[in-house]
N, C-alpha and C positions, 0 to 999 in steps of 0.2 A: 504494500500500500504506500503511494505518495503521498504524502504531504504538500497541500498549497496554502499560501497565505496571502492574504490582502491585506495590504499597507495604507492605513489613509492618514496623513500628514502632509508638514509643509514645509520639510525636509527632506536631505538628499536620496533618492532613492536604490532601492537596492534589490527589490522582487516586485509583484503586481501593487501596482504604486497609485495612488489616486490623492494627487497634490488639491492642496485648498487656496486658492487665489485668495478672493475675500476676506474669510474670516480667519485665515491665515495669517501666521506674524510678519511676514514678506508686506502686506499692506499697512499693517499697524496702527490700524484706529480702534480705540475703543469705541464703545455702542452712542456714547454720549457725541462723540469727533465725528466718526460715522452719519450720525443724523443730522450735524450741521454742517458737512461737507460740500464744496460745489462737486455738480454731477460727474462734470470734466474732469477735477483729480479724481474722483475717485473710480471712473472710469480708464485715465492715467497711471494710478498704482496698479489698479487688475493687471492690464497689462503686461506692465512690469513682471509683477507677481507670475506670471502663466506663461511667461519666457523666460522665465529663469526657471522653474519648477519642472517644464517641459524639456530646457536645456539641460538640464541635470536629469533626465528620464523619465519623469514619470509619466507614466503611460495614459494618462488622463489627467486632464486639470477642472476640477467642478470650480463652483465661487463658495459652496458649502456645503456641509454634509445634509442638506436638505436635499440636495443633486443626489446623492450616494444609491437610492433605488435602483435605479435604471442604469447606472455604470456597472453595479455588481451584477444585474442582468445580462448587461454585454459580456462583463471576465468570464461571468460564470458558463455564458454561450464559446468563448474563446475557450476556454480548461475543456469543455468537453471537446473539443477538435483538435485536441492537444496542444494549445499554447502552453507555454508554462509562465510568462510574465517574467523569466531571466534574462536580464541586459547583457547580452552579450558586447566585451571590451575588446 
């Protein structure tokens, strides 16, 4: 039996990885910064945030783990056709 596992963070990756843009520390607002924010940065950090997380691997970038359904859907459709989510270097 294999073992798989799914990683969700907003850190560097290292097997089935599912980075958080948003509410990720890469963006850095708290809930209170976040609500007074213009839409532009904060649209501007995402960004940021999900090209770095992607540049670093991970195999998916949500904005939060409110996304997380439907990408564990997809791993879950990838694992069964044999992905395994390893980076190969």
């Amino acid at each position: 039996m294999s073992l798989q596992i799914v990683k969700v963070d907003d850190t560097v990756p290292g097997m089935w990885t599912v980075g958080l843009s948003l509410s990720g520390n890469e963006v850095g607002y708290f809930l209170k910064e976040y609500a007074s924010a213009p839409a532009a940065e904060v649209s501007d950090r995402i960004a940021v945030a999900d090209a770095k997380l992607r540049a670093a691997g991970a195999h998916c970038v949500v904005q939060s783990v409110r996304d997380l359904p439907a990408v564990l859907l997809d791993i879950a459709a990838r694992m069964r056709v044999g992905e395994t989510g390893v980076l190969t270097i």
